[in-house]
N, C-alpha and C positions, 0 to 999 in steps of 0.2 A: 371458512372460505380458503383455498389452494390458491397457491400464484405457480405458476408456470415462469420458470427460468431459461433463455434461449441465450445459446453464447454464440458467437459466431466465430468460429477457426480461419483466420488467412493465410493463408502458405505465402510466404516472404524463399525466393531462392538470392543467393550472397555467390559472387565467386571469388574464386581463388584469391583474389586480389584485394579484396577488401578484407579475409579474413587472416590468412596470412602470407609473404612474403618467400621469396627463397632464403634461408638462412635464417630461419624464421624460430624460437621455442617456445614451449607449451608446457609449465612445469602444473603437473597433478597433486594434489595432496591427500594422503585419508587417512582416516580414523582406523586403530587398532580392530575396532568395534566391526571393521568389515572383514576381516580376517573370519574363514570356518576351519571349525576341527578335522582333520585328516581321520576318517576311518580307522585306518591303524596306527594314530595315535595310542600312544599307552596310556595318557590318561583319558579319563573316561569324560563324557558330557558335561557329569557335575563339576568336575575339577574344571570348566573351561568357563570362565566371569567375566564378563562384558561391564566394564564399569567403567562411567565418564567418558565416555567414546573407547575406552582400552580394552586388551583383553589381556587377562592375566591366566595364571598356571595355581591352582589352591591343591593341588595335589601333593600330598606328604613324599611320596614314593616314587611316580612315574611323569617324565618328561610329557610336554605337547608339544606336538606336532599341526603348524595351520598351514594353510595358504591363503593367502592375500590378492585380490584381482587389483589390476592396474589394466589402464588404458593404453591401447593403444591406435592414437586417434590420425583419421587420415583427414586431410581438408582436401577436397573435391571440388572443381566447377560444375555448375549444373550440368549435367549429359555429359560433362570433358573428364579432362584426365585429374586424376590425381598429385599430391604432391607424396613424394614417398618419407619415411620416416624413421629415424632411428635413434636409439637412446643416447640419451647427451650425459644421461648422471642421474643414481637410483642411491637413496638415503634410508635407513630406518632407523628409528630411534627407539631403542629399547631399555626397559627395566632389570639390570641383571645384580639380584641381592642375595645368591649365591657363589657362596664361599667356592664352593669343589667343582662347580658345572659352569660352563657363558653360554650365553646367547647365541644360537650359529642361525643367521639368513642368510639366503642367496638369491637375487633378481634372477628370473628366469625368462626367457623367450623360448616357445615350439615353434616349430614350422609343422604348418598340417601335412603342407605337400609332401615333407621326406620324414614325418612321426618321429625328426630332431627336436633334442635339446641342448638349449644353450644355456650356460650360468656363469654367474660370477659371485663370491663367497665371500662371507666375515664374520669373524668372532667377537661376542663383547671383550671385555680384558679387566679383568682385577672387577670387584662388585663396587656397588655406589648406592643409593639412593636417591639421586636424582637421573632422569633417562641418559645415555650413552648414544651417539651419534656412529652408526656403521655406515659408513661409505662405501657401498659395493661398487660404483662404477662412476666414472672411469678406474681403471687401476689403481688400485693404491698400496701399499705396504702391506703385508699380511695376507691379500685377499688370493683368491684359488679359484680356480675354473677354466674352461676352456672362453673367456670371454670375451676373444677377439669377435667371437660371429656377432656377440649382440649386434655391432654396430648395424647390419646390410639385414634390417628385419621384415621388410615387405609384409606380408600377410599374417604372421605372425602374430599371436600374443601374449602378453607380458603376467608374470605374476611372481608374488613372493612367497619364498617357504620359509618360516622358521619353527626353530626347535630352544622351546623354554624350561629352562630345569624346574623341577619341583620346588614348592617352598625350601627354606633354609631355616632353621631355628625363627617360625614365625614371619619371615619377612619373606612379600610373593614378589616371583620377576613376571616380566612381560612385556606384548608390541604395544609401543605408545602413536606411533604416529610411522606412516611409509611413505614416502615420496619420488615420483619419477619424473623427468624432465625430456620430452622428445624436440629432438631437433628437425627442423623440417626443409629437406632441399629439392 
């Protein structure tokens, strides 16, 4: 005997105002694990290990190369307008347990409309074995880019690139965790 399951969907609309506020943030968090391998990465598919939500570098020889999608979320009233949106502060936290190479990301924003890019950049520094905190943005000590435009990102979307060195005498680096925080006015 078959049982027939029927679920029923209600569309619920929210606006602006119940879900967020002018002046309002929206911090994202993800997994290493959502990170893909860049094409021309040098190391190759096998060398790219997805373990415990992370993804690591098991490559003797060649650096990887990912990108990381992040959101970039807009809150809307039904049929109305938008609120607009722009980065408040972009984190990642990485494993870097080579000696000779660091860890370089950089939060990224495109615009479709003018096939720009915007970043802002960081190195890990000195190796560890427990993850390293890069602060790409706002500014901070160290970092490189042309990263004023993050802030006026309208249509725009966000994503991370990094670059992890190969193992070291055994010990592998990698993205442990990326986070972005948009501020909404």
């Amino acid at each position: 005997m078959s049982k027939l399951v029927v679920f029923f969907i209600f569309p619920v609309a929210l606006s602006v105002s119940s879900v967020a506020s002018a002046d309002s943030f929206y911090r994202d968090g993800y997994a290493g694990s959502a990170c893909v391998r860049r094409s021309s990465s040098a190391a190759t598919s096998s060398d790219f290990t997805i373990s415990q939500g992370r993804v690591y570098n098991w490559s003797t020889t060649s650096t990887l190369t990912v990108d990381c999608p992040a959101l970039n979320l807009q809150y809307c009233e039904w049929g109305g307008a938008c609120m607009q949106a722009s980065i408040e502060n972009a984190r990642a936290f990485v494993l870097d347990q080579n000696y000779d190479q660091n860890v370089y990301c950089e939060v990224r924003t495109h615009d479709p409309d003018t096939d720009s890019f915007f970043y802002a950049s960081k190195s890990s520094s000195g190796t560890n074995s427990t993850a390293q905190q890069l602060d790409l943005f706002p500014s901070t000590p160290g970092m490189t880019g042309n990263a004023s435009n993050l802030y006026d990102t309208g249509e725009n979307y966000y994503y991370f690139y990094c670059v992890v060195p190969p193992v070291y005498s055994g010990a592998v680096s990698g993205v442990m965790t990326y986070q972005i925080t948009n501020r909404y006015y």
